[in-house]
PyMOL CGO cylinders between C-alpha atoms (Angstrom):
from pymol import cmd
from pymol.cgo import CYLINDER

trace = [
    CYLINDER, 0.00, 0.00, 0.00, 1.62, 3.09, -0.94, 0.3, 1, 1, 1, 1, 1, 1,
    CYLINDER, 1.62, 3.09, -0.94, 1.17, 5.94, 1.58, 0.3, 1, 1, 1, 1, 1, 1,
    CYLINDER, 1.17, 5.94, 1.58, 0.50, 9.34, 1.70, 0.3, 1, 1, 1, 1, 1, 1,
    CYLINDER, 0.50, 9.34, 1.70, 1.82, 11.89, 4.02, 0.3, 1, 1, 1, 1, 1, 1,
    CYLINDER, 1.82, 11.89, 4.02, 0.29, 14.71, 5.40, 0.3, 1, 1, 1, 1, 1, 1,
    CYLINDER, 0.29, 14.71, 5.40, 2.54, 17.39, 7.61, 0.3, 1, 1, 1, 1, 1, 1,
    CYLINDER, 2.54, 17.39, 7.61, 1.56, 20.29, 9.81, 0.3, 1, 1, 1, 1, 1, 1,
    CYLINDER, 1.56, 20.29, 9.81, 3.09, 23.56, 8.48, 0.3, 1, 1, 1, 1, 1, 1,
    CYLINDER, 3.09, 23.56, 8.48, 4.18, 25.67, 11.70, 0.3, 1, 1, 1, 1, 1, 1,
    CYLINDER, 4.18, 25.67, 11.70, 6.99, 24.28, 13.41, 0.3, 1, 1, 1, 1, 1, 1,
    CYLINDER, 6.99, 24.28, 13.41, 6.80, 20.93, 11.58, 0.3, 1, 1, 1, 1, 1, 1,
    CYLINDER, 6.80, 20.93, 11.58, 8.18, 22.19, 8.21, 0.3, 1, 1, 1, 1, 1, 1,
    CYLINDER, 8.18, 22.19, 8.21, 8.55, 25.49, 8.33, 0.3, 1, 1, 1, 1, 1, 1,
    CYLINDER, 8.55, 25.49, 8.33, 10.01, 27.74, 11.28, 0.3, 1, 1, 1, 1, 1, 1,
    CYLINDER, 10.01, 27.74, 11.28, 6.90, 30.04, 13.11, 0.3, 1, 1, 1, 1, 1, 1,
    CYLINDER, 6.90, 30.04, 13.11, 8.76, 33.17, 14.17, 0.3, 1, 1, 1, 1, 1, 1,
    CYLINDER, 8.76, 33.17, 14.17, 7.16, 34.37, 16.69, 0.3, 1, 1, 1, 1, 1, 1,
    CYLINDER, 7.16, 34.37, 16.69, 8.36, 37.88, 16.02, 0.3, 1, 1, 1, 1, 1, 1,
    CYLINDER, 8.36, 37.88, 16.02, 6.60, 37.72, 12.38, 0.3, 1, 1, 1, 1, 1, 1,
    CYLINDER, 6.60, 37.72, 12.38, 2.82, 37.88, 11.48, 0.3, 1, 1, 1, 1, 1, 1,
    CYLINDER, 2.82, 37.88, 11.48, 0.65, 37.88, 8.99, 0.3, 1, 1, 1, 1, 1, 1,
    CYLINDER, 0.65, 37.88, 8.99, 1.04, 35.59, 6.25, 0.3, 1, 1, 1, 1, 1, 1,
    CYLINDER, 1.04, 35.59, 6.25, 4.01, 33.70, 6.21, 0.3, 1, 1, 1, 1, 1, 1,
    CYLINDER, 4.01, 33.70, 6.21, 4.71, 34.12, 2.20, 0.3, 1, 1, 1, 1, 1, 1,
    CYLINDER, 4.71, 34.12, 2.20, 4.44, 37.86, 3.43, 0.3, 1, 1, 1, 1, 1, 1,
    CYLINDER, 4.44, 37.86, 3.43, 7.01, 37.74, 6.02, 0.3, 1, 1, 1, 1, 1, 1,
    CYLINDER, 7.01, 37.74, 6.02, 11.17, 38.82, 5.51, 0.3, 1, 1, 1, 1, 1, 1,
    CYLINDER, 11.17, 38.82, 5.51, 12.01, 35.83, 6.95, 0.3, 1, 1, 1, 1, 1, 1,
    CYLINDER, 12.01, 35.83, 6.95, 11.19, 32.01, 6.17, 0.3, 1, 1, 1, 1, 1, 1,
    CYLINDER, 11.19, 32.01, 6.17, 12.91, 29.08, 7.40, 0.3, 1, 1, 1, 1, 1, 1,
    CYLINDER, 12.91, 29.08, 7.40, 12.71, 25.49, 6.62, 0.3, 1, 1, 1, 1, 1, 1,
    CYLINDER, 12.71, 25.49, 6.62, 12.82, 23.29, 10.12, 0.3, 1, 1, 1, 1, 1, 1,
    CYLINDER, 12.82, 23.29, 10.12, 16.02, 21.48, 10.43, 0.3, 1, 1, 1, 1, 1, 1,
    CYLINDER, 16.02, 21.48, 10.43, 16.11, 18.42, 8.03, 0.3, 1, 1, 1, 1, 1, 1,
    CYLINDER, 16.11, 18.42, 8.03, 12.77, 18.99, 6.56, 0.3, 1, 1, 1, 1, 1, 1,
    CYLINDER, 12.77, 18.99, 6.56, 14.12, 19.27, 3.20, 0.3, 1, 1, 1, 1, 1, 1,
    CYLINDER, 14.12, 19.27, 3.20, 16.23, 16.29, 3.50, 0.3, 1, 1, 1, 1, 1, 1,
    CYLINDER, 16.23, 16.29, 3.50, 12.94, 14.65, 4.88, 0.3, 1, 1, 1, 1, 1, 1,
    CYLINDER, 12.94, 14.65, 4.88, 10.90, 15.94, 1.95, 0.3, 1, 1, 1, 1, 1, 1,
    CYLINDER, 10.90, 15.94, 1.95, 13.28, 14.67, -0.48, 0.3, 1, 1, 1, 1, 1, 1,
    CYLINDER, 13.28, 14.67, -0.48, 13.40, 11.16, 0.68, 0.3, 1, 1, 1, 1, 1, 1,
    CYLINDER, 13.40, 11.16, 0.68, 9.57, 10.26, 1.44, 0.3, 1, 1, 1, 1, 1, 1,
    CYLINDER, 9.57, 10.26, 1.44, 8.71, 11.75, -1.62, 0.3, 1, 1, 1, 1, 1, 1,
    CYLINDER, 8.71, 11.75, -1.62, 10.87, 9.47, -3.76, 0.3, 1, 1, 1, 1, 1, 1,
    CYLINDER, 10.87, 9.47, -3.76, 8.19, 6.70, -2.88, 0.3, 1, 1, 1, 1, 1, 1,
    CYLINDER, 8.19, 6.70, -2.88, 5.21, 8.64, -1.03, 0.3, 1, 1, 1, 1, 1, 1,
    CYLINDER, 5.21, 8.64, -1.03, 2.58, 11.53, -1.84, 0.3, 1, 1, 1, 1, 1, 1,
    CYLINDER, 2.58, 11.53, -1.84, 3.41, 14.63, 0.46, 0.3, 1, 1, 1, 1, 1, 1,
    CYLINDER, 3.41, 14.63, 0.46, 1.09, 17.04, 1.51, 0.3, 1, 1, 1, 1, 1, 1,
    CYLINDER, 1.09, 17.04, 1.51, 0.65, 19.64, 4.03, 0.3, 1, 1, 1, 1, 1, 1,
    CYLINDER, 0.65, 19.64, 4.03, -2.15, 19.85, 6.30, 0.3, 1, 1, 1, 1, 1, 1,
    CYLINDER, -2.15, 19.85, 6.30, -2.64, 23.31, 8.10, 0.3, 1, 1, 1, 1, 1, 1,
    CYLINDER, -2.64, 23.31, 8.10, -4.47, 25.00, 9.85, 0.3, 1, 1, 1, 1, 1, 1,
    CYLINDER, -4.47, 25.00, 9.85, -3.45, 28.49, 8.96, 0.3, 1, 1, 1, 1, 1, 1,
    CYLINDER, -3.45, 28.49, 8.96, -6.47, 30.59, 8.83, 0.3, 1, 1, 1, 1, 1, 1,
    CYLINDER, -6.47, 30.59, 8.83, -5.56, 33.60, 6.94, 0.3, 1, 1, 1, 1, 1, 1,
    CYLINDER, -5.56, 33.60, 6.94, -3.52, 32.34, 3.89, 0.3, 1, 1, 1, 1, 1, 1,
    CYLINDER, -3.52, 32.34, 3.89, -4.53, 30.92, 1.15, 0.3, 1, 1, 1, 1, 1, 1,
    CYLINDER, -4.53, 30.92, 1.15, -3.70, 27.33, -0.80, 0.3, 1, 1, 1, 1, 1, 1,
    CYLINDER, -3.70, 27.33, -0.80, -1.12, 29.71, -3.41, 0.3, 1, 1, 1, 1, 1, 1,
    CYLINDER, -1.12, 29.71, -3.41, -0.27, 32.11, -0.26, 0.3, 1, 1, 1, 1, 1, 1,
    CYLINDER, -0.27, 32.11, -0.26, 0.99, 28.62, 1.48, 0.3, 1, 1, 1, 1, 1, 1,
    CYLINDER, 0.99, 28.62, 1.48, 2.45, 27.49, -1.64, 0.3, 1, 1, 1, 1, 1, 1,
    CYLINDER, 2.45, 27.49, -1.64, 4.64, 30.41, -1.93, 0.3, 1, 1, 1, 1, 1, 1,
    CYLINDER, 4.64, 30.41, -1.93, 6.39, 30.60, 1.41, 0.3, 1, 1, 1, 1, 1, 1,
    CYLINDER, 6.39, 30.60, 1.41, 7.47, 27.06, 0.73, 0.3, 1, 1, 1, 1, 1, 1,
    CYLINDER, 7.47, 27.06, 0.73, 8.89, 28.08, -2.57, 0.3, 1, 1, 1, 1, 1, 1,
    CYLINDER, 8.89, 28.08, -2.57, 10.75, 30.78, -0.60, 0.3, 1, 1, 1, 1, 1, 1,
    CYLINDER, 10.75, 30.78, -0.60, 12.87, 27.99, 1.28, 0.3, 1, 1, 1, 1, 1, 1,
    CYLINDER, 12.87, 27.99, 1.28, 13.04, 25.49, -1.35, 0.3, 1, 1, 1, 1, 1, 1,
    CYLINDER, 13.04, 25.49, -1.35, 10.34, 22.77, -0.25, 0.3, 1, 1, 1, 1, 1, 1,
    CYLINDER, 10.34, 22.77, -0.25, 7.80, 22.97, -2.67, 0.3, 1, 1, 1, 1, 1, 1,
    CYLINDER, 7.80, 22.97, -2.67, 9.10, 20.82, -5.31, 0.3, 1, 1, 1, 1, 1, 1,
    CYLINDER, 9.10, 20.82, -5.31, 8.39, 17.96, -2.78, 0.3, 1, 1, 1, 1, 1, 1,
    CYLINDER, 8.39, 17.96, -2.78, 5.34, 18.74, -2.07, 0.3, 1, 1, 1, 1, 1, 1,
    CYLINDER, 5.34, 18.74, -2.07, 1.54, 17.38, -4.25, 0.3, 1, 1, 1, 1, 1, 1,
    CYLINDER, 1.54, 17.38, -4.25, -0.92, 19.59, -2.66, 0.3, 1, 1, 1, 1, 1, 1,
    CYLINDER, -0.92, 19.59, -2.66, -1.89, 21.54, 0.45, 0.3, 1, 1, 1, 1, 1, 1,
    CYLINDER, -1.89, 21.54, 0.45, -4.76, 21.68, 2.28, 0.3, 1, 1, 1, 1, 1, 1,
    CYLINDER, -4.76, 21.68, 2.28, -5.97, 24.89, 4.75, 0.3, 1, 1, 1, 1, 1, 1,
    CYLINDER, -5.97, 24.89, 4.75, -9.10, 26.35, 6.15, 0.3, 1, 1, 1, 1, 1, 1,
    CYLINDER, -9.10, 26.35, 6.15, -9.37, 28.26, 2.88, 0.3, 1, 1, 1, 1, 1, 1,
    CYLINDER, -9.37, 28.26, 2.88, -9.89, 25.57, 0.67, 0.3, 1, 1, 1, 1, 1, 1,
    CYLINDER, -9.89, 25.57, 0.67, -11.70, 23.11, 2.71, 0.3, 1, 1, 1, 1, 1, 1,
    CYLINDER, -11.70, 23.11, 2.71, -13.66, 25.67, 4.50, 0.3, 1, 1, 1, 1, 1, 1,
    CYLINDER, -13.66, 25.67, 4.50, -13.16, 24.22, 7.72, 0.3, 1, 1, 1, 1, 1, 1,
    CYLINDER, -13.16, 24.22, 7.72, -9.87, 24.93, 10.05, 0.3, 1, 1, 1, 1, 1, 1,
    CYLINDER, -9.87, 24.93, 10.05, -7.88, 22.24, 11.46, 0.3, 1, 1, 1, 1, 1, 1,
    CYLINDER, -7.88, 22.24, 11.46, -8.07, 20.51, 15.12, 0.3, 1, 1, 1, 1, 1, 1,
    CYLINDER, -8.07, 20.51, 15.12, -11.30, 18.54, 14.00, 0.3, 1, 1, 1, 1, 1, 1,
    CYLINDER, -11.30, 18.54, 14.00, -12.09, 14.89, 12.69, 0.3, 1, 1, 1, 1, 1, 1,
    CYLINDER, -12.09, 14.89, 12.69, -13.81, 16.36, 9.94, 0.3, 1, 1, 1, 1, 1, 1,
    CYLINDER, -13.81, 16.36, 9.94, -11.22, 18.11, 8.43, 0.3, 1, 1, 1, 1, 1, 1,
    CYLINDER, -11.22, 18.11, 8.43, -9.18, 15.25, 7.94, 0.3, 1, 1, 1, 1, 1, 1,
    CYLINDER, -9.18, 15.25, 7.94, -12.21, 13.49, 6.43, 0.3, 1, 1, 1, 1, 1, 1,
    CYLINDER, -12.21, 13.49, 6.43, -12.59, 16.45, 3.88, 0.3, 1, 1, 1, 1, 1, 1,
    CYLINDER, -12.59, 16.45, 3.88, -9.34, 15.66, 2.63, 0.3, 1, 1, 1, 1, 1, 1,
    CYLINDER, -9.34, 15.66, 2.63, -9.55, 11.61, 2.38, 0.3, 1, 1, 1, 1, 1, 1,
    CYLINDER, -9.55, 11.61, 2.38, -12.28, 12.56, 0.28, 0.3, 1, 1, 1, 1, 1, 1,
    CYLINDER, -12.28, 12.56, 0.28, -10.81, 14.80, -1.81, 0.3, 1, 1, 1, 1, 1, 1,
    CYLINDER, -10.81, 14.80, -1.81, -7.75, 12.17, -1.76, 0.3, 1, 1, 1, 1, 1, 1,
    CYLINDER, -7.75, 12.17, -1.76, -10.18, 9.72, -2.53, 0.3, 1, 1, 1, 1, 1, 1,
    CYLINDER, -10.18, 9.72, -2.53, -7.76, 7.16, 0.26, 0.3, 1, 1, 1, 1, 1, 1,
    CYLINDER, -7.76, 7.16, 0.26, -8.25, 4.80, 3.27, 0.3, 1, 1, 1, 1, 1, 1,
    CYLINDER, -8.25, 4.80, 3.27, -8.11, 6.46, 6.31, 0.3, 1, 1, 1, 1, 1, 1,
    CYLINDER, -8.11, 6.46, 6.31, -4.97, 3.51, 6.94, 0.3, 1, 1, 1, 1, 1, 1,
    CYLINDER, -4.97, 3.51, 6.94, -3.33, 4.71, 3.78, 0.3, 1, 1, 1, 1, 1, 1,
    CYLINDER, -3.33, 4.71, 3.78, -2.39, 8.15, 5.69, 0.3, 1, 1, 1, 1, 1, 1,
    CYLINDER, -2.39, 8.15, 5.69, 0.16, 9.26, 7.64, 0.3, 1, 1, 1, 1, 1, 1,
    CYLINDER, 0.16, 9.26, 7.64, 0.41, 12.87, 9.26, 0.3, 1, 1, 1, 1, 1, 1,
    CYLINDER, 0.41, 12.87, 9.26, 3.13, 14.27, 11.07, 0.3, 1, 1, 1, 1, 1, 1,
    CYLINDER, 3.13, 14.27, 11.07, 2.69, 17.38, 13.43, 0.3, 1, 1, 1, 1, 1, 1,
    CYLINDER, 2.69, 17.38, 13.43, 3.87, 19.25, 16.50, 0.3, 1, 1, 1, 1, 1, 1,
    CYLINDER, 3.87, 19.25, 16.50, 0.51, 20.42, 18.04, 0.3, 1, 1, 1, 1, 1, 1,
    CYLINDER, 0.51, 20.42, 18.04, -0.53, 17.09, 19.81, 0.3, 1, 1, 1, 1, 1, 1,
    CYLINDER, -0.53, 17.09, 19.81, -4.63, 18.92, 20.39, 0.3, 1, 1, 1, 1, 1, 1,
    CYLINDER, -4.63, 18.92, 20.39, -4.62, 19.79, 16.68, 0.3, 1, 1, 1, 1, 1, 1,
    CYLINDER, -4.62, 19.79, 16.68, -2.36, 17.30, 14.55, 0.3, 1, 1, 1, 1, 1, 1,
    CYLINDER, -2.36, 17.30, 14.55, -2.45, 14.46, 16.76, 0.3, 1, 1, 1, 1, 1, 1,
    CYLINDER, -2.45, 14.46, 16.76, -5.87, 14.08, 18.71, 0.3, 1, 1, 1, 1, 1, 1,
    CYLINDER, -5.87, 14.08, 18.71, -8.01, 14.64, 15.24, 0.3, 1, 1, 1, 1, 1, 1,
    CYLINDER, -8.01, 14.64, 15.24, -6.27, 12.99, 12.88, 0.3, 1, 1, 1, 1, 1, 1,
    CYLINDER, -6.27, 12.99, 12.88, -6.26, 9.74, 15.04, 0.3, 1, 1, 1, 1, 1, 1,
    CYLINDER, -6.26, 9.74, 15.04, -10.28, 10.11, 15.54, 0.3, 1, 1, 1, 1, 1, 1,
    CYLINDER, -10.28, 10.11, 15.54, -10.44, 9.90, 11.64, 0.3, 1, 1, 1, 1, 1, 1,
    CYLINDER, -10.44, 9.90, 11.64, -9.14, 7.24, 11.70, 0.3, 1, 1, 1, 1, 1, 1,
    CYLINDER, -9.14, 7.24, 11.70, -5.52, 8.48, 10.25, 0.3, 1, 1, 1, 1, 1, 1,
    CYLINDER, -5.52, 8.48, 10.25, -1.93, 6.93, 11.73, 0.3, 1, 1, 1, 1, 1, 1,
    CYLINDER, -1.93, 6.93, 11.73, -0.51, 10.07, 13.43, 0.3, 1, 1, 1, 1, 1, 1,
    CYLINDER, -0.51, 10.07, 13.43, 3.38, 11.12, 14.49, 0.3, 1, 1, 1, 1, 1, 1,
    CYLINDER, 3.38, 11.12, 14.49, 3.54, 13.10, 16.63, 0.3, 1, 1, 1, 1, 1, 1,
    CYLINDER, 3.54, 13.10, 16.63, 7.16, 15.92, 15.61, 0.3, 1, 1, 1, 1, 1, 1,
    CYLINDER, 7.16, 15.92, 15.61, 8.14, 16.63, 19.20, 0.3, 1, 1, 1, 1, 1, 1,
    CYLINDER, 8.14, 16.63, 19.20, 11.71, 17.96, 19.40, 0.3, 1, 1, 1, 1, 1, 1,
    CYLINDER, 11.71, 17.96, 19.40, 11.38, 19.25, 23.12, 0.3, 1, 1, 1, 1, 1, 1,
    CYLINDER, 11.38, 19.25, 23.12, 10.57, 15.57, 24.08, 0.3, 1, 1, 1, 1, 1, 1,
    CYLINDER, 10.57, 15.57, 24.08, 7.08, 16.93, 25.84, 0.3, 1, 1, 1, 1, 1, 1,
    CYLINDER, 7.08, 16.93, 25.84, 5.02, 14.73, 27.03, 0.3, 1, 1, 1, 1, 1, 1,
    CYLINDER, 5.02, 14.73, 27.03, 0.87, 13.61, 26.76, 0.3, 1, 1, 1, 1, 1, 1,
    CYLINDER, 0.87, 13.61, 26.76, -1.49, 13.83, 28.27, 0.3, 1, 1, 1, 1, 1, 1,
    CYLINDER, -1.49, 13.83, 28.27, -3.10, 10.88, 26.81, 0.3, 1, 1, 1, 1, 1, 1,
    CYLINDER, -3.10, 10.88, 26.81, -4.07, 7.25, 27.23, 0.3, 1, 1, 1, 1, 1, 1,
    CYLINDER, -4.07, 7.25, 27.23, -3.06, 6.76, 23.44, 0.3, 1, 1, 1, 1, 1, 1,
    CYLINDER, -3.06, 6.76, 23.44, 0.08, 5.13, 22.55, 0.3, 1, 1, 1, 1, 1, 1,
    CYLINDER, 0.08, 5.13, 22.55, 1.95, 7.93, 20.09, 0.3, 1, 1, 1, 1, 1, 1,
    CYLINDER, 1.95, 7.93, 20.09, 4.79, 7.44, 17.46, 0.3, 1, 1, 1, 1, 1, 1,
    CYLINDER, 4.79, 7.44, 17.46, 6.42, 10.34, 18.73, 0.3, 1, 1, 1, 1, 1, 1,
    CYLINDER, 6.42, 10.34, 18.73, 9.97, 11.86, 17.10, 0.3, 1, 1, 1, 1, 1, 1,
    CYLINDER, 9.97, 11.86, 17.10, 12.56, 14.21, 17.64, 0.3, 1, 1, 1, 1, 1, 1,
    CYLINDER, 12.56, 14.21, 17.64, 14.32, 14.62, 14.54, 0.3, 1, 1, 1, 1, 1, 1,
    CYLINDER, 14.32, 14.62, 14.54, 12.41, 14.63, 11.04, 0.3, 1, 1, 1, 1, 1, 1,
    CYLINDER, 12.41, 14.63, 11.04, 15.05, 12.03, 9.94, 0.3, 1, 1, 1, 1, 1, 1,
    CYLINDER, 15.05, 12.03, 9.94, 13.76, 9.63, 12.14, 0.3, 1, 1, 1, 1, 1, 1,
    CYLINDER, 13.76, 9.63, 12.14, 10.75, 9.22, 9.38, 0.3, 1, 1, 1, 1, 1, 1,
    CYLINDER, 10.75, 9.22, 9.38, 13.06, 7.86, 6.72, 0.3, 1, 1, 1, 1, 1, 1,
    CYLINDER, 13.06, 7.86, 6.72, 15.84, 6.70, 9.08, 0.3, 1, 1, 1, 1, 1, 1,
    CYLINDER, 15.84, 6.70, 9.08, 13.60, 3.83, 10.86, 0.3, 1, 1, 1, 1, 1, 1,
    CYLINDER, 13.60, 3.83, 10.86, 10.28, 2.22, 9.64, 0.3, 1, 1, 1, 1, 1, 1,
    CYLINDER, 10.28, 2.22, 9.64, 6.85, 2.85, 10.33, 0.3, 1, 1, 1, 1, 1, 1,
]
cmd.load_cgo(trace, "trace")
């Protein structure tokens, strides 16, 4: 089964400065977070890539362009925000708006985020494998048992 990833935006692939706002295709600054590109290259020699965000104010090309700015887009198939599903993320039905769109089993996603509430919690209720990208090592307050990771290498580095 071939699988398809989904990633958070915000501190997952791309740096949130918290001295910036507005939208981040806007801002002087854009980062990539360390080893996504290296990350992005490698899954998506065998996997679909997507991001999954839940950035309310930009736009599916405003999101596009900030990860042009730092290289990442090549790597990436489509992206999905409140904008173009009409629904903002940190719900089950979000991530059912985009198996549908997808047109996927729930088990043939993965997605990988940093905000356990948001990422985490909701895409697991849809039925969606989740990873939880948690460099500061924090820990849940949950009953579920969570892929968690440090490093964005560790996706290609050991097997799901």
């Amino acid at each position: 089964m071939n699988i398809i990833y989904l990633f958070d935006w915000g501190d997952t692939l791309m740096v949130d400065l918290p001295e910036e706002n507005g939208k981040m295709c806007n801002w002087v600054d854009v980062q990539a977070v360390t080893g996504a590109k290296k990350a992005l290259e490698h899954l998506s020699k065998s996997h679909k890539i997507y991001v999954a965000t839940n950035a309310a104010d930009s736009s599916e090309m405003d999101v596009k362009s900030a990860f042009e700015r730092v290289g990442l887009s090549e790597y990436i198939s489509g992206y999905f925000c409140k904008a173009n599903l009409g629904i903002g993320k940190g719900t089950s039905e979000f991530f059912h708006r985009i198996l549908n769109i997808l047109d996927v089993e729930s088990q043939s996603v993965i997605m990988v985020g940093d905000t356990y509430d948001k990422d985490i919690v909701p895409a697991i209720k849809a039925g969606i494998q989740a990873i939880w990208f948690n460099p500061n090592n924090l820990s849940s307050q949950s009953n579920h048992t969570i892929k968690s990771i440090e490093s964005l290498s560790e996706l290609y580095t050991t097997r799901n």
